[in-house]
N, C-alpha and C positions, 0 to 999 in steps of 0.2 A: 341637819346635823351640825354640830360645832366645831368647829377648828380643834378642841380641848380631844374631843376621841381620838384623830388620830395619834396622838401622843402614848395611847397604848401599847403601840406597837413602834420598834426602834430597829432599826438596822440590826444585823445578827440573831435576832429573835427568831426561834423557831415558832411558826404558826401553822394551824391548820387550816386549809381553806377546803370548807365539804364535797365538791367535787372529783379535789387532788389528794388531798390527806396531806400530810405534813410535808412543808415548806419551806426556807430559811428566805428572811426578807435581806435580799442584797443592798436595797439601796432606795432612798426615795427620791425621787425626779421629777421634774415636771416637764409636760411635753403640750403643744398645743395640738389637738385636735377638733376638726371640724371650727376653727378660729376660737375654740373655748382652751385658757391655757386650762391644762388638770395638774393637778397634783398624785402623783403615782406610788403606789410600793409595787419596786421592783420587786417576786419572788422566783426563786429558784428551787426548784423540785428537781434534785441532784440525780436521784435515782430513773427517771422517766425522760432526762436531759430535755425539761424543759422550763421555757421561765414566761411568766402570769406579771402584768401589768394591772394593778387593780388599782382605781380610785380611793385616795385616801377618805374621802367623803360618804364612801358605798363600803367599806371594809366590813361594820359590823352587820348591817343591815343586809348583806347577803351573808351572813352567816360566818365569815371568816373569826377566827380566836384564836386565842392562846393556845399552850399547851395544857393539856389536864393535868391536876394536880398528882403527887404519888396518893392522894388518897383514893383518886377517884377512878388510876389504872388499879387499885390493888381491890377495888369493887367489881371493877371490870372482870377481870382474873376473876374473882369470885364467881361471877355470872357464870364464868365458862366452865365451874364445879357444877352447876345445876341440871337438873334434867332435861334433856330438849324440848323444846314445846315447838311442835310442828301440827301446825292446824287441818283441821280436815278438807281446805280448799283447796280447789283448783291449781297445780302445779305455776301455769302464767299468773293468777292471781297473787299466789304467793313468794313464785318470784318477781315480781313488782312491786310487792310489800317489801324484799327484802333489798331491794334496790334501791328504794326508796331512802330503806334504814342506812346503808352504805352511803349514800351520796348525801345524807344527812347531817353527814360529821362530829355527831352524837357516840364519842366512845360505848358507851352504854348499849348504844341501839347496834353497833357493830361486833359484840361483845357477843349478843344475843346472835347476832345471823351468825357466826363462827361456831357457838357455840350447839344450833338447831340445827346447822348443814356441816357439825361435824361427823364425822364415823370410822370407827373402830374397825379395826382388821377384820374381824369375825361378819361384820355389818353388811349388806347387799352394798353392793356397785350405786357407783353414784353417776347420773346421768351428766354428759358434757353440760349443761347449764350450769346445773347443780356444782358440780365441781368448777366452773369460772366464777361464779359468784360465793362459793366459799375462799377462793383463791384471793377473789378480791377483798375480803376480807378480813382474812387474816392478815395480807398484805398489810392491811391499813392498820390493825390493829396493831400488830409488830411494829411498824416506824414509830407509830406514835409511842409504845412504851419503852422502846430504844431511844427514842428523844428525850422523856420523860429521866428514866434512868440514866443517861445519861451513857448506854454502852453500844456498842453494835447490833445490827441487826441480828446478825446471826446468834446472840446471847441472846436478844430480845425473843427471837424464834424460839430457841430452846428451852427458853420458862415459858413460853405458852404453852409449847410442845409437851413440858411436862405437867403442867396443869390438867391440858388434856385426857394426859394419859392416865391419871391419878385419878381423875372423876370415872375412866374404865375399867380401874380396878375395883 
């Protein structure tokens, strides 16, 4: 990697890093470890009160980025109008696939798990996995379009909340 990538990313930037979901980069530092100095972004995941030390060097290549564009949350949103697609496999199988999609950092791909482990009032009971991995979910999708847009979460909550509910009408 080059010196030039980390430049992507600057102090106050809100990033996602696929593990965490959105992030704001406090600060970058260097610190010596195991006698190697590194170069660091400090990040700060406010809501989880915790803060990630990532190599400037490793940023892109384990998958950390930007924020998505408004184009690409209001595709997202879209997604979450469509029909579920919920496969005929194996419950562990497919939440593994769906974990997979979450820890991906792929708006798109969290879009879809929010959108196939949603369910409406009228809808059978959702089993405790099922419901922690929509949880997580949505979680991640809300911060990032509260970032994106630029509002609260709680706004952010409430237009997916209605998007939702538009697709059960």
């Amino acid at each position: 990697m080059t010196k030039t990538k980390k430049a992507d990313f600057r102090p106050n930037d809100f990033v996602v890093y696929p593990a965490h979901g959105v992030g704001k980069i406090v600060s970058i530092e260097e610190q010596e470890i195991a006698g190697l100095r590194l170069e660091l972004f400090v990040i700060s995941f406010e809501k989880d009160k915790m803060t990630l030390r990532v190599p400037t060097h490793k940023a892109t290549e384990i998958g950390m980025r930007s924020l998505s564009t408004p184009d690409v949350v209001s595709r997202a949103l879209e997604t979450l109008r469509g029909k579920a697609r919920v496969k005929r496999a194996m419950w562990s199988r497919r939440a593994q696939e769906y974990e997979q999609k979450i820890n991906s950092g792929d708006l798109m791909a969290i879009a879809e798990v929010v959108r196939d482990l949603h369910r409406a009032d009228d809808q059978r009971e959702q089993s405790y996995s099922e419901r922690q991995l929509y949880e997580a979910a949505l979680e991640r999708l809300t911060r990032e379009v509260a970032a994106v847009s630029g509002t609260d979460e709680a706004r952010a909550q409430q237009q997916v909340d209605e998007v939702l509910l538009s697709r059960a009408a």
